[in-house]
C-alpha positions in Angstrom: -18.5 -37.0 0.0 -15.3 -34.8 0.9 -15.1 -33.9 4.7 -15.9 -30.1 4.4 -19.3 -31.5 3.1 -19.9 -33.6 6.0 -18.6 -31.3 9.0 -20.5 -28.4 7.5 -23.5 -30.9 8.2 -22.7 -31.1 11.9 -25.5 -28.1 12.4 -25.7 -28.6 16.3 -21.6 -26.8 16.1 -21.3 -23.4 15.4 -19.9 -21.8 11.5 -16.6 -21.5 13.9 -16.6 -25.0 15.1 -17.2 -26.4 11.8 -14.7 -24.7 10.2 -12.2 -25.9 12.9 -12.9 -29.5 12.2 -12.3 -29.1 8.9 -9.2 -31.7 8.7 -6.8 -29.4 6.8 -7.6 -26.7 9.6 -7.5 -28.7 12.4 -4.0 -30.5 11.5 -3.0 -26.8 11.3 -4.3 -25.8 14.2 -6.6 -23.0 13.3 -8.9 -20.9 15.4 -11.8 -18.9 14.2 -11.0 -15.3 15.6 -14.1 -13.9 14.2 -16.8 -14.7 11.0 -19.9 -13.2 10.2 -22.7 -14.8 9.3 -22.7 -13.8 5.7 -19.4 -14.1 5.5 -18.6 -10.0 5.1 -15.4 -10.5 8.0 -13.1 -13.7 8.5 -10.5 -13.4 10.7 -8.5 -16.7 11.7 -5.6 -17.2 13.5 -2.6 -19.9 12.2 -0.7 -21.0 14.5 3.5 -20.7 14.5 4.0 -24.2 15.9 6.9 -26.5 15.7 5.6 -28.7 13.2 4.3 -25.1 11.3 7.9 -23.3 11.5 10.5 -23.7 8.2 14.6 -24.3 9.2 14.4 -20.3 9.3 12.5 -19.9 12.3 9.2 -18.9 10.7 6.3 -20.0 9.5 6.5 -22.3 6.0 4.8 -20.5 3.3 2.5 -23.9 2.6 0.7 -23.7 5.5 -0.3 -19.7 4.7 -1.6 -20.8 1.4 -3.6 -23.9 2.3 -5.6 -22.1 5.0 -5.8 -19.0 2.9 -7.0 -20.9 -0.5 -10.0 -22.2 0.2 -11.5 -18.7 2.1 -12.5 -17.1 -0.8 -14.4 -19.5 -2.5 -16.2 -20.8 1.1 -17.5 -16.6 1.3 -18.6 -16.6 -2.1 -20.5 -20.7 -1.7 -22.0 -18.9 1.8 -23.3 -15.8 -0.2 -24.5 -17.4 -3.6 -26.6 -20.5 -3.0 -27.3 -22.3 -6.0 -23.9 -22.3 -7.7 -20.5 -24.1 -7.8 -17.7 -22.1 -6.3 -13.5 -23.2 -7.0 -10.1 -21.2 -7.1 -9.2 -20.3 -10.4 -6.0 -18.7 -9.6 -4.2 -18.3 -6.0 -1.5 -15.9 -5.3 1.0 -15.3 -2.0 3.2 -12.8 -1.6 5.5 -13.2 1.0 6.4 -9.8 2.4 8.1 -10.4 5.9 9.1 -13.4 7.9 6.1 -15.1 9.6 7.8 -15.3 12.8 4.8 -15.4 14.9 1.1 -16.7 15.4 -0.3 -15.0 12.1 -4.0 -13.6 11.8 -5.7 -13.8 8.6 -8.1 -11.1 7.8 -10.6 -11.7 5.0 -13.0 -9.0 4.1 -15.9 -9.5 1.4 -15.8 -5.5 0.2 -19.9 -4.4 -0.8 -19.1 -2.8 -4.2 -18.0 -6.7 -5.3 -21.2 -8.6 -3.7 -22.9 -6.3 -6.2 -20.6 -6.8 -9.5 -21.0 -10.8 -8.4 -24.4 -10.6 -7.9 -25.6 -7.9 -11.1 -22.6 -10.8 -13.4 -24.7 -13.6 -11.8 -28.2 -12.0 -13.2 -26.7 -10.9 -16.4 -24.4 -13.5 -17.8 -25.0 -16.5 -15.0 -21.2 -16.8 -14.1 -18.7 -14.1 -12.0 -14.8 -14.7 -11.9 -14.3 -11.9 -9.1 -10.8 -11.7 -7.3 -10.2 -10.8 -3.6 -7.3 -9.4 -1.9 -6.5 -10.1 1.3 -3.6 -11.1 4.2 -1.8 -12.7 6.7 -0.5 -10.3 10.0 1.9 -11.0 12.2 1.1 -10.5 16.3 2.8 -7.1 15.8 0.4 -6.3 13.2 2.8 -6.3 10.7 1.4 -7.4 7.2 3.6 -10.5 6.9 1.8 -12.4 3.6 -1.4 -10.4 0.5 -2.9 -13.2 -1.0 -4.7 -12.4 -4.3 -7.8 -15.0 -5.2 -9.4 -15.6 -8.2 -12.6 -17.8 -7.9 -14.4 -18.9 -10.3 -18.7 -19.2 -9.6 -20.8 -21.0 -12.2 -24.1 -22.4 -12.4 -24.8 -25.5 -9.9 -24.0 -28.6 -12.0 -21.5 -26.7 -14.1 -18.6 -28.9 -13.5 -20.8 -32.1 -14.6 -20.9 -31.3 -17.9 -16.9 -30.4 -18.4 -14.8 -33.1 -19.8 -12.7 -34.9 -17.4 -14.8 -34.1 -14.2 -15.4 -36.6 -11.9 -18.3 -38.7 -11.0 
């Protein structure tokens, strides 16, 4: 069992909480700002820390795109019961030093819910990609991620070559 399975278990802790103990996130130090039930609004705060910051002063680029990888693909898991959710393809685009605590802001835009969910109904399978970013406490856009995920049928994986046991 991987440990995002077993803290998102722990239901006496708030969706917040347990995404805090995720491992990954809490090494990292992240805080939930805000997240919405369905999972519309994310908004989580990375800390600029000394273990965070590269020889430059601000923040290394491999801590932006482990926290912001997996966001996608945990909205569209929260919103589709029933199916297997992964990133297919994960971009970051480093616009401006990350020289402070960054915030980043996820939003799960209505007109794609509905292409996801009328792709679901039709073929059984969506590959939707989401934009969003990393802001610096200014609230200058520092970082735009681009995420592909791929959402399949529960099970899907078990019948690909190669996939574990």
């Amino acid at each position: 069992m991987n440990l995002l399975k077993l803290v998102s278990r722990l239901r006496f802790l708030s969706q917040a909480r347990r995404l805090e103990l995720y491992p990954p996130f809490f090494l990292m130090r992240v805080k939930v700002l805000e997240i919405s039930d369905d999972w519309q609004r994310v908004r989580l705060k990375l800390p600029l820390t000394m273990v965070s910051k590269n020889m430059g002063g601000s923040m290394f680029g491999g801590y932006q795109a482990a926290l912001s990888d997996p966001v996608a693909a945990l909205a569209c898991v929260k919103r589709y019961p029933g199916t297997d959710v992964w990133t297919r393809h994960h971009e970051v685009d480093f616009r401006k030093p990350g020289n402070s605590d960054l915030e980043l802001r996820f939003e799960f835009p209505p007109q794609t819910d509905a292409r996801i969910r009328a792709e679901l109904a039709e073929k059984g399978r969506s590959t939707p990609t989401f934009e969003y970013a990393f802001y610096r406490e200014d609230g200058e856009l520092c970082t735009r991620i681009r995420s592909t995920v791929a959402i399949r049928p529960e099970g899907y994986l078990a019948g690909q070559p190669g996939a574990g046991s």
